[in-house]
N, C-alpha and C positions, 0 to 999 in steps of 0.2 A: 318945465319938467317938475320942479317942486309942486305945483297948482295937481298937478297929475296924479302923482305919489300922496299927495296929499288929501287928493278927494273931497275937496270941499270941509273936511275937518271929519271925516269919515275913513280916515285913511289907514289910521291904527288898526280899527276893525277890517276892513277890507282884507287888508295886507294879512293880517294875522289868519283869519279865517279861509282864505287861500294856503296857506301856510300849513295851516290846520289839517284842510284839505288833501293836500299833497300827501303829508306825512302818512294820514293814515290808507292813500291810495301805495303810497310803495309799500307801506308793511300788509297790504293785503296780497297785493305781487310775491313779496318775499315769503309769506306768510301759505300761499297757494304753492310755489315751485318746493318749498320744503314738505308740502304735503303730497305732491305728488312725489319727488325721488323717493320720500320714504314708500311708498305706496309700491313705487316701481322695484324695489328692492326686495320688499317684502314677497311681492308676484315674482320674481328671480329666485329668490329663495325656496319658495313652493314649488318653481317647477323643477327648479334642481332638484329635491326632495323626493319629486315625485318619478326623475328617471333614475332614479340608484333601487 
Protein backbone atom coordinates (compact mmCIF):
# COMPACT_ATOMS: atom_id res chain seq x y z
CA UNK A 1 0.00 0.00 0.00
CA UNK A 2 2.77 2.46 0.91
CA UNK A 3 4.66 1.50 -2.72
CA UNK A 4 1.20 2.63 -4.23
CA UNK A 5 0.76 5.98 -2.35
CA UNK A 6 3.94 6.52 -2.93
CA UNK A 7 4.36 6.27 -6.65
CA UNK A 8 7.52 5.31 -7.13
CA UNK A 9 8.90 8.73 -5.42
CA UNK A 10 6.23 10.65 -7.46
CA UNK A 11 3.69 10.48 -5.02
CA UNK A 12 3.89 13.99 -3.47
CA UNK A 13 3.10 15.35 -6.89
CA UNK A 14 0.51 12.89 -8.00
CA UNK A 15 -1.48 13.12 -4.86
CA UNK A 16 -1.25 16.96 -4.65
CA UNK A 17 -2.16 17.60 -8.24
CA UNK A 18 -5.33 15.27 -7.93
CA UNK A 19 -5.84 17.29 -5.01
CA UNK A 20 -5.46 20.36 -6.82
CA UNK A 21 -7.69 19.00 -9.24
CA UNK A 22 -10.60 18.09 -7.24
CA UNK A 23 -10.58 21.50 -5.51
CA UNK A 24 -10.88 23.40 -8.23
CA UNK A 25 -13.70 20.86 -9.93
CA UNK A 26 -16.03 21.51 -6.81
CA UNK A 27 -15.51 25.25 -6.74
CA UNK A 28 -16.60 25.24 -10.40
CA UNK A 29 -19.75 23.11 -9.26
CA UNK A 30 -20.38 25.52 -6.48
CA UNK A 31 -19.26 28.45 -8.33
CA UNK A 32 -22.00 27.48 -11.41
CA UNK A 33 -25.22 26.53 -8.88
CA UNK A 34 -24.58 30.01 -7.35
CA UNK A 35 -24.76 31.36 -10.63
CA UNK A 36 -27.58 29.93 -11.78
CA UNK A 37 -30.00 30.63 -8.32
CA UNK A 38 -29.01 34.00 -8.71
CA UNK A 39 -29.94 34.00 -12.47
CA UNK A 40 -33.10 32.23 -11.39
CA UNK A 41 -34.08 34.88 -8.92
CA UNK A 42 -33.28 37.58 -10.77
CA UNK A 43 -35.73 35.93 -13.96
CA UNK A 44 -38.60 35.62 -10.77
CA UNK A 45 -38.18 38.97 -10.04
CA UNK A 46 -38.75 40.24 -13.72
CA UNK A 47 -41.53 38.40 -13.97
CA UNK A 48 -43.13 39.32 -10.89
CA UNK A 49 -42.34 42.92 -12.04
CA UNK A 50 -43.74 42.51 -15.04
CA UNK A 51 -47.48 41.03 -13.86
CA UNK A 52 -48.21 44.12 -11.43
Amino acid sequence: MIEFLNMGGYGAYVWSAYGIGFVVLLANVRSARAYYRKQLARAIARRQDSNT
